[in-house]
VMD Tcl script that builds the backbone (N, CA, C; Angstrom):
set m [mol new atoms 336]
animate dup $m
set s [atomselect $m all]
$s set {name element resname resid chain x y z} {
  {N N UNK 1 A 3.699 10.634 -3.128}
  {CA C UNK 1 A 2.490 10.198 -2.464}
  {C C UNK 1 A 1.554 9.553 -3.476}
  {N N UNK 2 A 1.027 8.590 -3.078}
  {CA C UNK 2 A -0.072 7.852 -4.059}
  {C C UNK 2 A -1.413 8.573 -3.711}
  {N N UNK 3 A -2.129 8.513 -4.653}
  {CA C UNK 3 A -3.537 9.058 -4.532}
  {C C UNK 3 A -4.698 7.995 -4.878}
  {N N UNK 4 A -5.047 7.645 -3.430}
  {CA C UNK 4 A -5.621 6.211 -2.969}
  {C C UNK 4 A -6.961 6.434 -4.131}
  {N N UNK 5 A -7.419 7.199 -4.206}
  {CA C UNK 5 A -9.026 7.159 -5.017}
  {C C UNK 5 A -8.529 6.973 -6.360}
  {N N UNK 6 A -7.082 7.065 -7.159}
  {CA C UNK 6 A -6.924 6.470 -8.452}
  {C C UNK 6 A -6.387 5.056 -8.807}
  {N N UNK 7 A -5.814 4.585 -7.191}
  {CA C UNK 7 A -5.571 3.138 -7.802}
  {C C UNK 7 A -6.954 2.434 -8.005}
  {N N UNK 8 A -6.037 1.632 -9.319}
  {CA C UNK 8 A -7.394 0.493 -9.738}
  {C C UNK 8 A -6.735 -0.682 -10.090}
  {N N UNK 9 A -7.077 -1.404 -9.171}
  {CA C UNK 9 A -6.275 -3.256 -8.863}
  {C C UNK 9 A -7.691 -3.919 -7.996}
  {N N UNK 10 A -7.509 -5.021 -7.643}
  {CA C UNK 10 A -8.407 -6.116 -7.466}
  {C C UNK 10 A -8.095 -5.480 -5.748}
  {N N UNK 11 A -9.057 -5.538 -5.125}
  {CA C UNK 11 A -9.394 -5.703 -4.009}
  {C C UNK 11 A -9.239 -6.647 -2.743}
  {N N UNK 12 A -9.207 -7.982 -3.773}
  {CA C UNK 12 A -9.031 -9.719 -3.101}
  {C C UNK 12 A -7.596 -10.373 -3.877}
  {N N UNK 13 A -7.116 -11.034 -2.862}
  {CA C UNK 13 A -6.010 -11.800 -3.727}
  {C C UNK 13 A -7.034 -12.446 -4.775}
  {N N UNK 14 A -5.889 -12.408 -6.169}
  {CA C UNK 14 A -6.306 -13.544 -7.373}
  {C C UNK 14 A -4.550 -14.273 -7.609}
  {N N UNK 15 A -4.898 -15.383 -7.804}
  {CA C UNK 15 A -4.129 -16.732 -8.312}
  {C C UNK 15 A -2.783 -15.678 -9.488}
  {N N UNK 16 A -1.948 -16.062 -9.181}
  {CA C UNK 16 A -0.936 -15.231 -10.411}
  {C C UNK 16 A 0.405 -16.131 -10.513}
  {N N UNK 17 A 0.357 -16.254 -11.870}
  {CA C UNK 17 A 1.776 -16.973 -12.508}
  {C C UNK 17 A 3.082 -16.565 -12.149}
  {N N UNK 18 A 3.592 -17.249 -11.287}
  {CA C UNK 18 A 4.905 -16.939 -10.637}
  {C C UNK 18 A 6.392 -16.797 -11.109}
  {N N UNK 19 A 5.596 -16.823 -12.650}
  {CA C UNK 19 A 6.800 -16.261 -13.637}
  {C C UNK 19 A 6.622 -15.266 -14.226}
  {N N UNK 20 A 6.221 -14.759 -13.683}
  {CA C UNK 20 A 5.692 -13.303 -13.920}
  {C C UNK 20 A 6.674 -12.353 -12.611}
  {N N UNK 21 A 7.113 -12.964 -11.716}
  {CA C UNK 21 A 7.877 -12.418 -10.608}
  {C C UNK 21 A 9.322 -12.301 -10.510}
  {N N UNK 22 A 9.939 -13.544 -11.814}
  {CA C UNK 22 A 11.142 -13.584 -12.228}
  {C C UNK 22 A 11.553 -12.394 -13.014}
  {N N UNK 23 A 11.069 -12.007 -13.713}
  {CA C UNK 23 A 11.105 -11.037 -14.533}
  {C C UNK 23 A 12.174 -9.894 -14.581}
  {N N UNK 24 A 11.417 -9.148 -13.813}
  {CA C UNK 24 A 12.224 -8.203 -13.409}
  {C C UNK 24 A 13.534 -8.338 -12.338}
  {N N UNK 25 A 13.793 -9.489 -12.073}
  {CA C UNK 25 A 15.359 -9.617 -10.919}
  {C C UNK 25 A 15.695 -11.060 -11.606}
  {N N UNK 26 A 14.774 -12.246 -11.667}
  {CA C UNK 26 A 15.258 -13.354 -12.421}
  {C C UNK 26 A 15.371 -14.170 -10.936}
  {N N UNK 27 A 15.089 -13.688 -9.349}
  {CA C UNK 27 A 15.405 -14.286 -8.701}
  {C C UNK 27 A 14.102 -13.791 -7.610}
  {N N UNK 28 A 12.936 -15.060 -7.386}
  {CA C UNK 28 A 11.708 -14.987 -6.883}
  {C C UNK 28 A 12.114 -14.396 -4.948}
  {N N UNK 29 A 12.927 -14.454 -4.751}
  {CA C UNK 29 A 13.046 -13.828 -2.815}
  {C C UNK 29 A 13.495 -12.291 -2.949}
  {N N UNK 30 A 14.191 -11.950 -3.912}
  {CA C UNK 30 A 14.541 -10.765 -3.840}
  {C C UNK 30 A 13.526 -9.787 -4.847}
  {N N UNK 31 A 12.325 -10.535 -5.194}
  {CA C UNK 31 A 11.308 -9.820 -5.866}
  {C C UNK 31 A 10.350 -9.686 -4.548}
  {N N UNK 32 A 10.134 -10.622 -3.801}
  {CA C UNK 32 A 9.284 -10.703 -2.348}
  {C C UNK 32 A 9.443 -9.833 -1.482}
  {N N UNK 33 A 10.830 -9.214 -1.128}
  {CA C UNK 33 A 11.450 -8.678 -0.650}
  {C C UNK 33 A 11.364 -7.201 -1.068}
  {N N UNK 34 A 11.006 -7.393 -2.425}
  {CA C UNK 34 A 10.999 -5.802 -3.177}
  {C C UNK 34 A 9.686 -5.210 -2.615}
  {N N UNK 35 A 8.710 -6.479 -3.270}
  {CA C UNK 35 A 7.789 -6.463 -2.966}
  {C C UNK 35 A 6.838 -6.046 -1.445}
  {N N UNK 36 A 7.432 -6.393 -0.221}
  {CA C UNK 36 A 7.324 -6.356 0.825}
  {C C UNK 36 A 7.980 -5.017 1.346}
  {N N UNK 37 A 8.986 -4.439 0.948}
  {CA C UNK 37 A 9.692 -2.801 1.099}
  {C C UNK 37 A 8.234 -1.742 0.606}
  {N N UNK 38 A 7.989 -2.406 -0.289}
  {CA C UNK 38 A 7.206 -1.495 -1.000}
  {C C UNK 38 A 5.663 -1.278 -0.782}
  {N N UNK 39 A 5.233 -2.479 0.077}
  {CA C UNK 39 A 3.838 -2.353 0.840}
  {C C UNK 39 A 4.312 -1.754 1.808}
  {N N UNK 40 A 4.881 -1.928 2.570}
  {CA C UNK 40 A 5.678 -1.353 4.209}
  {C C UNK 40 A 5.436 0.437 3.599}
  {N N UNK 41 A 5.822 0.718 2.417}
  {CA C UNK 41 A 6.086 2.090 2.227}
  {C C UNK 41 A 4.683 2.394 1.874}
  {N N UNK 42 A 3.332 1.955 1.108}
  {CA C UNK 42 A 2.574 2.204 0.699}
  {C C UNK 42 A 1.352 2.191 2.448}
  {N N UNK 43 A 1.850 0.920 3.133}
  {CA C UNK 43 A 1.369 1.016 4.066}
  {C C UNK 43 A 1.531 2.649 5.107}
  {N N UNK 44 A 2.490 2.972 5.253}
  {CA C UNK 44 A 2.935 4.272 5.943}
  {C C UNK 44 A 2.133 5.027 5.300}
  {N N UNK 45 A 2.430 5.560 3.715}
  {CA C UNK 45 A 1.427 6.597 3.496}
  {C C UNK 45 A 0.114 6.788 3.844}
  {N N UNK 46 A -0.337 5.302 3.436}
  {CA C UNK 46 A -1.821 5.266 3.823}
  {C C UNK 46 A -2.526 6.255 5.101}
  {N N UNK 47 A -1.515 5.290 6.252}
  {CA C UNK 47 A -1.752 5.612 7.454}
  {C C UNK 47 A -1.593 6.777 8.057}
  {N N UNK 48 A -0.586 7.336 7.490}
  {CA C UNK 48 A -0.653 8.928 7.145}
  {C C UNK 48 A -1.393 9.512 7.227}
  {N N UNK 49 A -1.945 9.815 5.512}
  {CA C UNK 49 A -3.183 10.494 5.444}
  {C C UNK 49 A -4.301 10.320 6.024}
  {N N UNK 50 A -4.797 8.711 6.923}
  {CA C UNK 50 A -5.860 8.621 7.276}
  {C C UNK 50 A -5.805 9.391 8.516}
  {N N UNK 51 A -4.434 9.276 9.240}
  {CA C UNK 51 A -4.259 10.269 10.639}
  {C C UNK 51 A -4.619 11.462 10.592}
  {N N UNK 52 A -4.159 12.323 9.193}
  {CA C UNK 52 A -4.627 13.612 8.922}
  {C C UNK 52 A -5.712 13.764 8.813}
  {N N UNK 53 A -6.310 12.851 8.188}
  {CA C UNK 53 A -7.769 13.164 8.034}
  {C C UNK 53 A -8.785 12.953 9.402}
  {N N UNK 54 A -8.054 11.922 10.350}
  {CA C UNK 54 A -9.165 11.858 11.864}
  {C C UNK 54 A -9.053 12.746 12.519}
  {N N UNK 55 A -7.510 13.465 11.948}
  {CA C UNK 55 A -7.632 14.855 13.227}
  {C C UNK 55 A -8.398 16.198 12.430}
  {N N UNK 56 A -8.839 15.712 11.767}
  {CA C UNK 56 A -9.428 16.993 11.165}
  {C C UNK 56 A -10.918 16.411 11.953}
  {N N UNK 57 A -11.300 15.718 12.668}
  {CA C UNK 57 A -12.664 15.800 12.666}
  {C C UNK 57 A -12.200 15.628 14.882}
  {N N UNK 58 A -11.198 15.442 15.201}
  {CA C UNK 58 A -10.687 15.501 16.393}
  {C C UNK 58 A -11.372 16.925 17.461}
  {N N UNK 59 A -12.045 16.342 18.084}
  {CA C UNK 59 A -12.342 17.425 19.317}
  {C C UNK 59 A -11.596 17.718 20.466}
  {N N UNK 60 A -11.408 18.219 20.856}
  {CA C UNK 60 A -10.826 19.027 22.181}
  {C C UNK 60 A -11.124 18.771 23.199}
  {N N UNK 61 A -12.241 18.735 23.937}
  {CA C UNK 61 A -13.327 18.336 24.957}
  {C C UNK 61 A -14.533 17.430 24.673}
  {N N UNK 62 A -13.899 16.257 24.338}
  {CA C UNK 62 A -14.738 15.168 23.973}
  {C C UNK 62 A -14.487 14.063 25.710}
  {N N UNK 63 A -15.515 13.937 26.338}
  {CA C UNK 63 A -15.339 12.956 27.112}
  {C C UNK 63 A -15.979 11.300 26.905}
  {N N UNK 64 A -16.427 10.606 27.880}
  {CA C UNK 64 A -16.748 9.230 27.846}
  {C C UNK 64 A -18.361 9.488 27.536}
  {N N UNK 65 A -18.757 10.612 28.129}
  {CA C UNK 65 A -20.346 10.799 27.716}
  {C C UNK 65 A -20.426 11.644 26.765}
  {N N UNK 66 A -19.928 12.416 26.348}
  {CA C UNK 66 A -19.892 13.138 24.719}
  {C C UNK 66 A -19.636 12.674 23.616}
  {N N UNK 67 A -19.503 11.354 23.679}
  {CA C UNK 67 A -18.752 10.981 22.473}
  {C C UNK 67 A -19.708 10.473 21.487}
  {N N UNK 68 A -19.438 10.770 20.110}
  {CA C UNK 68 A -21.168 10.704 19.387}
  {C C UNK 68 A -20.286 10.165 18.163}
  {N N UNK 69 A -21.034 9.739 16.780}
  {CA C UNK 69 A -20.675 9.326 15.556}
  {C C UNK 69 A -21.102 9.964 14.644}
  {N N UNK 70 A -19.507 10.668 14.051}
  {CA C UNK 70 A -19.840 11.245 12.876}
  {C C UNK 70 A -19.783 11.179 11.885}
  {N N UNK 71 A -20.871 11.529 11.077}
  {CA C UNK 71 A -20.786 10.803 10.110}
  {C C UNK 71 A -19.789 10.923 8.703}
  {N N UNK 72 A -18.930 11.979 8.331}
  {CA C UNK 72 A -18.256 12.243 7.953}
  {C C UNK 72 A -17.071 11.128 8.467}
  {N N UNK 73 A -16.627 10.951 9.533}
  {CA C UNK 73 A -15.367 10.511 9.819}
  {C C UNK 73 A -15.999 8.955 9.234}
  {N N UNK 74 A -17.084 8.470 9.871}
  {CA C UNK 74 A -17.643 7.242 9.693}
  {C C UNK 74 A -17.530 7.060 7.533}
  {N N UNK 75 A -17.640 8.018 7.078}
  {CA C UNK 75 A -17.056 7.753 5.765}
  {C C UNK 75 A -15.957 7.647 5.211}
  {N N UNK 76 A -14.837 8.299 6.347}
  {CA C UNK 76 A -13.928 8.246 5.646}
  {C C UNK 76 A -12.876 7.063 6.425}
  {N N UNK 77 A -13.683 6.554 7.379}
  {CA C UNK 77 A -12.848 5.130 7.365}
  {C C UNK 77 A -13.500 3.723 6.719}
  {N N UNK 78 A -14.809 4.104 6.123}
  {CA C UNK 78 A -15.758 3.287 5.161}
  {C C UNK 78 A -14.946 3.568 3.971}
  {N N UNK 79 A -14.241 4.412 2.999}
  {CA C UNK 79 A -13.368 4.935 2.168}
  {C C UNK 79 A -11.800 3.744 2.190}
  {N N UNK 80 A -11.315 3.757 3.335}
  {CA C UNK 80 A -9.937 3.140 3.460}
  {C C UNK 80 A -10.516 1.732 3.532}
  {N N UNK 81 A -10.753 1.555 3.999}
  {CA C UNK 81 A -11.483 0.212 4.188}
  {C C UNK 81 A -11.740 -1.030 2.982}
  {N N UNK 82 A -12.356 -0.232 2.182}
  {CA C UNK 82 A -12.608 -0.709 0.903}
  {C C UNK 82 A -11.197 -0.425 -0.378}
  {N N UNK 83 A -10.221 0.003 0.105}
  {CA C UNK 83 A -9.150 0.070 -0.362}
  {C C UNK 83 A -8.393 -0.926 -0.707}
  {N N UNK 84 A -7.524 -1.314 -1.828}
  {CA C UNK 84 A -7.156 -2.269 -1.836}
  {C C UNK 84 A -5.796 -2.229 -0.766}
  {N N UNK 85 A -5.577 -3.268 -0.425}
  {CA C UNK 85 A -4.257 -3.750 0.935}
  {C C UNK 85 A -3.380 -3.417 -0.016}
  {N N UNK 86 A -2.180 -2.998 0.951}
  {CA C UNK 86 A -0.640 -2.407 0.147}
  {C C UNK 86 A -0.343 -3.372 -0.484}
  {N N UNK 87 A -0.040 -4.483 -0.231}
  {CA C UNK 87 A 0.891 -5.562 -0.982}
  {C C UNK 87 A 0.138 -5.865 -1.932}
  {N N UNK 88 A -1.463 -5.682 -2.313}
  {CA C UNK 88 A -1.687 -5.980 -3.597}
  {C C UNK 88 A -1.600 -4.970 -4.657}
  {N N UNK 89 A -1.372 -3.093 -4.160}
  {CA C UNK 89 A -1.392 -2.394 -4.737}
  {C C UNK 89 A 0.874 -2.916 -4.904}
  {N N UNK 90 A 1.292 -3.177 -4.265}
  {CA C UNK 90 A 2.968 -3.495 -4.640}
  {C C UNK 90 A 3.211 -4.341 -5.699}
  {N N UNK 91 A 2.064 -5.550 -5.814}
  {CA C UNK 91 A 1.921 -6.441 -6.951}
  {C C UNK 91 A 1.901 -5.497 -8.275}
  {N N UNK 92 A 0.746 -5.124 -8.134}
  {CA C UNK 92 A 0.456 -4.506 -9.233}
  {C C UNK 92 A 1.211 -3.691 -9.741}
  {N N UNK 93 A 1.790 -2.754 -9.223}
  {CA C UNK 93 A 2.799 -1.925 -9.572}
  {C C UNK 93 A 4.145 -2.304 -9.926}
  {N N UNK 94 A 4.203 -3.689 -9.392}
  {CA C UNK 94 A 5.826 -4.282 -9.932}
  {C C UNK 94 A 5.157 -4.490 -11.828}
  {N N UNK 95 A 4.031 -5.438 -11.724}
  {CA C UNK 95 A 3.670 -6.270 -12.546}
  {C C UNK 95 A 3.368 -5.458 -13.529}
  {N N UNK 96 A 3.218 -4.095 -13.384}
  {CA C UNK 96 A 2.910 -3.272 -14.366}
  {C C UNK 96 A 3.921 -2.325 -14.571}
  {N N UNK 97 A 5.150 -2.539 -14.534}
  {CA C UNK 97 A 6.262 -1.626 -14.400}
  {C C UNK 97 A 6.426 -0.595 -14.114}
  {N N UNK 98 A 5.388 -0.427 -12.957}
  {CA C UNK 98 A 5.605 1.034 -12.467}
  {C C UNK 98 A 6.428 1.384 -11.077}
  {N N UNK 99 A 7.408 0.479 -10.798}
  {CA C UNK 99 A 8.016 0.408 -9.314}
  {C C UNK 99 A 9.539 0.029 -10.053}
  {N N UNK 100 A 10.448 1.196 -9.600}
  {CA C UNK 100 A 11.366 1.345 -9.402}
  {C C UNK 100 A 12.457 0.941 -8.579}
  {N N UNK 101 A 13.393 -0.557 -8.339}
  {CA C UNK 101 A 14.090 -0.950 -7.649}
  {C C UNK 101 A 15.485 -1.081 -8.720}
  {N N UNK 102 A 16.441 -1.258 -7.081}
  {CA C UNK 102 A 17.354 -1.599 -7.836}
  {C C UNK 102 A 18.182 -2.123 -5.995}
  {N N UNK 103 A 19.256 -3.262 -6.796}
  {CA C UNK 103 A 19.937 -3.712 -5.520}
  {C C UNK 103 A 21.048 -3.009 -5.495}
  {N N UNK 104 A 21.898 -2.349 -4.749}
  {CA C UNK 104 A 22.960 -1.842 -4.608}
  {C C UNK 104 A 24.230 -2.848 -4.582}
  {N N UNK 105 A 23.895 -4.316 -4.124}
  {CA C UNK 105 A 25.089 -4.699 -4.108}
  {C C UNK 105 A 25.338 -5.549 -5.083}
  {N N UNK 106 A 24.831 -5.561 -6.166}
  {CA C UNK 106 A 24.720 -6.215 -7.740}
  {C C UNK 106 A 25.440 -4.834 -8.387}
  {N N UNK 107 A 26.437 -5.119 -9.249}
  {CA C UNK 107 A 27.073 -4.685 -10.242}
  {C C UNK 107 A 26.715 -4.740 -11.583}
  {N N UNK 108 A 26.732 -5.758 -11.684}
  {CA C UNK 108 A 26.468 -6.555 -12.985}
  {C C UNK 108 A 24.835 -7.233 -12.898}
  {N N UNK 109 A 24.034 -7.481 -14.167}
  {CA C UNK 109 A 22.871 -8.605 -13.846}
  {C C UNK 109 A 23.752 -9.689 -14.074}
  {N N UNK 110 A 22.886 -10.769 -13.098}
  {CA C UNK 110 A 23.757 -12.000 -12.793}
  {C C UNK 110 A 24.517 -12.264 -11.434}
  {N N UNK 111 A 24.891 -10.859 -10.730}
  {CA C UNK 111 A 25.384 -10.940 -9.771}
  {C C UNK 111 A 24.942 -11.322 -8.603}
  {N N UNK 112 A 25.123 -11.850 -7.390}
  {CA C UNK 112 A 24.772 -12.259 -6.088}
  {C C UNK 112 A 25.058 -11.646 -4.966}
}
mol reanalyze $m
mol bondsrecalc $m
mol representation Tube
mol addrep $m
């Protein structure tokens, strides 16, 4: 599980040298691809914990006229919000060698 309050990456896309993506596979679609597995997975967690956390503030007998704003919950989707988006936390983590792939149907590097 990632622990959203310690990543620290840019917030907004920034401009990045696309040889910087070869790197680690040598082949830019199957880094995209890595790349894209790996927001999909960062995305899930997210959404996760934020579920856990709305049902912790979830009422029982809340109707159409009871329904009020709290302010607790109102922080903690002000919290995700300001989070950086998965695929830039996937960037970062390729780009900083902290993401772990590998293709199964490559033998050898070089292979197709």
């Amino acid at each position: 599980m990632i622990d959203f309050r310690k990543v620290k990456t840019e917030t907004t896309a920034i401009t990045r040298q696309k040889d910087q993506f070869y790197v680690g596979t040598g082949n830019i679609y199957e880094t995209v691809a890595i790349l894209a597995k790996r927001a999909n997975q960062i995305a899930t967690e997210e959404k996760q914990e934020l579920n856990k956390k709305i049902e912790e503030f979830a009422s029982s007998n809340d109707t159409l006229e009871e329904v009020f704003e709290n302010k607790e919950q109102i922080e903690v989707a002000k919290f995700y919000e300001r989070l950086p988006k998965p695929t830039l936390i996937a960037i970062d983590e390729f780009l900083n060698d902290k993401l772990y792939y590998r293709n199964p149907n490559k033998k050898n590097e070089g292979d197709f």
